[in-house]
C-alpha positions as CSV (number, residue, x, y, z in Angstrom):
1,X,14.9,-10.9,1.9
2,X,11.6,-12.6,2.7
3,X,9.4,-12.5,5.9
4,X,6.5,-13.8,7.4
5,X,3.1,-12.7,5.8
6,X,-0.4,-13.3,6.1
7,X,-2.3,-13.3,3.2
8,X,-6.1,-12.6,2.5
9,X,-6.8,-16.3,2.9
10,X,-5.5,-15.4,6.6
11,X,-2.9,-18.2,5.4
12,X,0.9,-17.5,7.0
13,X,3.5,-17.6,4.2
14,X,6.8,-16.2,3.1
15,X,6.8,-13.0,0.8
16,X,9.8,-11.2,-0.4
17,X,10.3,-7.9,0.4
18,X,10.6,-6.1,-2.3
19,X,11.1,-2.1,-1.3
20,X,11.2,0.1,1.5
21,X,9.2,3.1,2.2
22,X,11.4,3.9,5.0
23,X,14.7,2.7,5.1
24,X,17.4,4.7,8.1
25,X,19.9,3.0,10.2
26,X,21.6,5.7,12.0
27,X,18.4,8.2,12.5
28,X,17.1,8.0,16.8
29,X,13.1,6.6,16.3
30,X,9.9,7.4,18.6
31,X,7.9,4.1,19.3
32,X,4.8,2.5,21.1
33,X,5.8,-0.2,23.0
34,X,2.7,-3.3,23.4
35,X,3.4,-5.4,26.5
36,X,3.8,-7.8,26.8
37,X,4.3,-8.7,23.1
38,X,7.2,-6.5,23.6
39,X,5.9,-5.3,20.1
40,X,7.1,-1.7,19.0
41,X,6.0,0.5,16.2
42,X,5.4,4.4,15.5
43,X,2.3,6.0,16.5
44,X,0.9,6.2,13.2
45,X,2.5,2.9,11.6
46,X,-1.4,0.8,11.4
47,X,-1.7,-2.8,13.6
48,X,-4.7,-5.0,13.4
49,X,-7.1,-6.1,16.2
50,X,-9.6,-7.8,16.9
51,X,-12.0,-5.0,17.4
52,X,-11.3,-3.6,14.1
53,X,-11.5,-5.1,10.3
54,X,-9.3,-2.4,9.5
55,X,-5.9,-2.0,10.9
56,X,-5.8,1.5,12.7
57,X,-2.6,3.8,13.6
58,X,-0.9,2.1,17.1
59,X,-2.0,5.7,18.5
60,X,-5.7,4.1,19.1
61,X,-4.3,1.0,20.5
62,X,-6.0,0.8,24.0
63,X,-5.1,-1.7,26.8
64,X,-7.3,-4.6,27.1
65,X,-6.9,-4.7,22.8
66,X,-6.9,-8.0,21.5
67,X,-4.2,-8.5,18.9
68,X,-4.3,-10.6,15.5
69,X,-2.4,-13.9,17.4
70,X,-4.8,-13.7,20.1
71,X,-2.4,-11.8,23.0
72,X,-3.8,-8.5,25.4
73,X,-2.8,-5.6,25.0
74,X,-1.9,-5.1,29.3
75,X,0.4,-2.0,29.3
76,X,1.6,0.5,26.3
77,X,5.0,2.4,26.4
78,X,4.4,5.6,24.7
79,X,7.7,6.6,24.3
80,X,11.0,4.4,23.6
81,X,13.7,5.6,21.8
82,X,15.5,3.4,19.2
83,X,18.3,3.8,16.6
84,X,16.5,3.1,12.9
85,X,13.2,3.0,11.0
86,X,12.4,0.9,8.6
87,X,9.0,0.2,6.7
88,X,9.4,-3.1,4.5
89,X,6.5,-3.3,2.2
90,X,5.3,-6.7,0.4
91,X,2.7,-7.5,-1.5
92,X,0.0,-8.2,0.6
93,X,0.6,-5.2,2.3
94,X,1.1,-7.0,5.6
95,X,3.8,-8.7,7.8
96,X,4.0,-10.5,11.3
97,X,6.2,-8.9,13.8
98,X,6.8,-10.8,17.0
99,X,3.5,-12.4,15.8
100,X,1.3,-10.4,15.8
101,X,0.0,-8.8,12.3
102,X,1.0,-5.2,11.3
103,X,0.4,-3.1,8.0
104,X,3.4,-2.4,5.8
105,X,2.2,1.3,5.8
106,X,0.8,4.5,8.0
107,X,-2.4,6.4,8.8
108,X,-2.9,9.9,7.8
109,X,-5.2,10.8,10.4
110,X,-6.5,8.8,13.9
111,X,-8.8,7.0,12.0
112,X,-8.5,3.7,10.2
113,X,-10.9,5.4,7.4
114,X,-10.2,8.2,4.9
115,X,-12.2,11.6,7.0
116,X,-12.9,14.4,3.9
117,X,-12.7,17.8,5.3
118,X,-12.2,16.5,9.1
119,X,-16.2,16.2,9.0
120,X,-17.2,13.3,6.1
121,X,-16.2,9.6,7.0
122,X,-15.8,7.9,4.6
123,X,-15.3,3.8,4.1
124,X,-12.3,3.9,2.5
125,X,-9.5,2.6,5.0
126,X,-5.9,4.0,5.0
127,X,-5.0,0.3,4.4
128,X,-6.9,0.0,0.9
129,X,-5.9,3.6,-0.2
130,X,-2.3,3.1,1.0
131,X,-2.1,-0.4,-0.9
132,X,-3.6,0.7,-4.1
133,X,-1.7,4.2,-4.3
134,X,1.1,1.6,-4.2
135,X,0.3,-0.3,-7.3
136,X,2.2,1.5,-9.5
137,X,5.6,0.5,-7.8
138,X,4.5,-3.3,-7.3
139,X,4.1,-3.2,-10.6
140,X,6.9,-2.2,-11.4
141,X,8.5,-4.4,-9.8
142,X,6.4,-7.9,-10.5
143,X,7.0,-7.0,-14.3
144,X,10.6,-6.3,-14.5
145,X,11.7,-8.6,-10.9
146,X,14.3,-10.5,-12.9
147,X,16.2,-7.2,-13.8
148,X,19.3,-6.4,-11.0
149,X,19.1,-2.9,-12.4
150,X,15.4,-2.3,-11.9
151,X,14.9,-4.0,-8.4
152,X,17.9,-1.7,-7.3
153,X,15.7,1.4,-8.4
154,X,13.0,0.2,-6.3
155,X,15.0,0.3,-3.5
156,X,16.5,3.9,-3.6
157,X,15.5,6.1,-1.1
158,X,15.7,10.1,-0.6
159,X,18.0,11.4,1.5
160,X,16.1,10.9,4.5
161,X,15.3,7.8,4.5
162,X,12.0,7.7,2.4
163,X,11.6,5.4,-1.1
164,X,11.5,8.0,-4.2
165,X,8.4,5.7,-5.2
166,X,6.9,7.3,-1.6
167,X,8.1,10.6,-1.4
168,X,6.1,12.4,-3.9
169,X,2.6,11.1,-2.9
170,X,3.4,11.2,0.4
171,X,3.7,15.1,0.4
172,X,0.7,15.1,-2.3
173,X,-1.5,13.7,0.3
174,X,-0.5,15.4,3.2
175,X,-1.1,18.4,1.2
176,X,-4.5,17.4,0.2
177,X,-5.8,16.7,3.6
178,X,-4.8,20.1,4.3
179,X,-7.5,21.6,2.0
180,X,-10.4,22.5,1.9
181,X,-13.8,19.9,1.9
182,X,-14.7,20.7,-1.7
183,X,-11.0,20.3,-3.1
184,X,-10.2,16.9,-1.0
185,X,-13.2,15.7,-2.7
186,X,-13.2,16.5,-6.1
187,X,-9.2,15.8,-6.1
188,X,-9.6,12.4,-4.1
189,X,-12.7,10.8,-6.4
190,X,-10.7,10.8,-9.8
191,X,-7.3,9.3,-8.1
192,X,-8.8,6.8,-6.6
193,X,-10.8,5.9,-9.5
194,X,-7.5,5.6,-11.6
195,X,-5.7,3.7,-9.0
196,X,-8.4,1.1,-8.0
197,X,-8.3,0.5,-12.3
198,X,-4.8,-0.1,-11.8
199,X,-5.2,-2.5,-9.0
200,X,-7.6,-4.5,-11.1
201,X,-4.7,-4.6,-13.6
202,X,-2.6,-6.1,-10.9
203,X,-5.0,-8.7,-10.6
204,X,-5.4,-9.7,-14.1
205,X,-1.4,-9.6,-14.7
206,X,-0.9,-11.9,-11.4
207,X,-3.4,-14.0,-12.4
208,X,-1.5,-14.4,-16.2
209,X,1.9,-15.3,-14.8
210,X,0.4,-18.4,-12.8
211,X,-1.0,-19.4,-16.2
212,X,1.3,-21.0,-18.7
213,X,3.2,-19.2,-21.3
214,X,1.2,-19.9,-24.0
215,X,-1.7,-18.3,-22.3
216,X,0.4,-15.2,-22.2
217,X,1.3,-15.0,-25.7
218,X,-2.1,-15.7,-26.7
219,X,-3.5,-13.0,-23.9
220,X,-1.0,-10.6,-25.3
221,X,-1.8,-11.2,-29.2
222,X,-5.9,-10.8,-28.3
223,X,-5.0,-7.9,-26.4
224,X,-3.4,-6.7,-29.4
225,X,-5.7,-7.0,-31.6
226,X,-8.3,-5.7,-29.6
227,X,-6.1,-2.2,-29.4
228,X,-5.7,-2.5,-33.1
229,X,-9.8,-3.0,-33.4
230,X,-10.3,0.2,-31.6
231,X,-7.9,2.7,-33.1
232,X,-9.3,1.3,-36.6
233,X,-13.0,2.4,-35.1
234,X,-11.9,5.4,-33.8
235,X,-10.5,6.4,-36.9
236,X,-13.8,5.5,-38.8
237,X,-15.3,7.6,-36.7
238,X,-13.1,10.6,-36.6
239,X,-13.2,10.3,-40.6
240,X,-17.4,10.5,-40.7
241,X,-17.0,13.5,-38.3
242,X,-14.8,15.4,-40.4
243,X,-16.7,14.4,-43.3
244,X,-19.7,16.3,-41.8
């Protein structure tokens, strides 16, 4: 299926949906309720206003809020019950709901930025961490979309509910946010390190597949040889060491 995105050019477009990291029809939901966009979302599920670059968790939505299409916020439900939750996620990370702007993903704390031990603030919003953590899977899925098989794997889900692409680092971080200042930190630098590399690699292999398919080939064959370059110098080196 495909819904209504905007992208970082603030540009409204179409994006396919291509997983879930919450997918139940038959489980009873807790929601905030914005009026009168009639807009409803969980408490930690992350919306954008105006007074914010950053989406933040609905739970810091305040009346009198301006929302992304321009509406109020005049009145906030806290608590309506509904039958299903679902989380689509797409590539920009983003969709429109009842027009208004909304984050495929959640907050881990009341914040819209990463807090280290409950006492360092950090600029890194749950939006970028949750969006890069999720890499891996868009990958995934960009590389192999043509494949019945493999967009079916990216769309299983645990038995409650939760994508297996989501479950694992969802208790991972909960876990780590759990512990102590020195542990958050030391554990948090090198994963998000690693996973802002492989966001880079997102970029370059979205950037290839608009080029032509020669490009790719000859992309492919340089990278290649590059590989080939380096395990010969490696070896060199490895040889002059033992040699000593």
């Amino acid at each position: 299926d495909q819904v209504l995105v905007e992208n970082n050019k603030n540009t409204k477009t179409y994006e396919t949906v291509y997983s879930f990291g919450h997918h139940e029809d038959d489980v009873m939901g807790t929601y905030l309720r914005l009026l009168p966009s009639k807009l409803e979302l969980s408490s930690d599920h992350m919306i954008y206003v105006r007074r914010s670059k950053a989406p933040i968790p609905a739970s810091m939505v305040q009346v009198g809020d301006i929302l992304s299409d321009g509406s109020r916020v005049d009145s906030i439900v806290p608590s309506i019950r509904r039958k299903g939750m679902y989380a689509p996620f797409t590539t920009t990370g983003t969709l429109l709901v009842n027009g208004v702007l909304v984050s495929n993903y959640i907050a881990f704390q009341s914040s819209s930025t990463l807090n280290i031990g409950n006492s360092m603030n950090t600029f890194f919003t749950f939006q970028w961490l949750a969006h890069t953590f999720n890499t891996p899977q868009r990958l995934w899925w960009q590389f192999y979309r043509s494949y019945t098989t493999i967009n079916k794997l990216s769309s299983q889900k645990t038995n409650n509910g939760i994508s297996i692409w989501v479950k694992i680092p969802l208790r991972l971080t909960y876990w780590l946010l759990d512990q102590t200042f020195l542990l958050q930190f030391l554990l948090l630098v090198p994963i998000i390190v690693v996973f802002s590399f492989l966001t880079a690699v997102e970029s370059i292999f979205l950037l290839i597949m608009q080029q032509s398919p020669s490009f790719l080939v000859l992309f492919i064959i340089i990278g290649i040889t590059e590989i080939m370059r380096l395990r010969s110098g490696l070896n060199n080196i490895l040889l002059e060491w033992k040699r000593k």
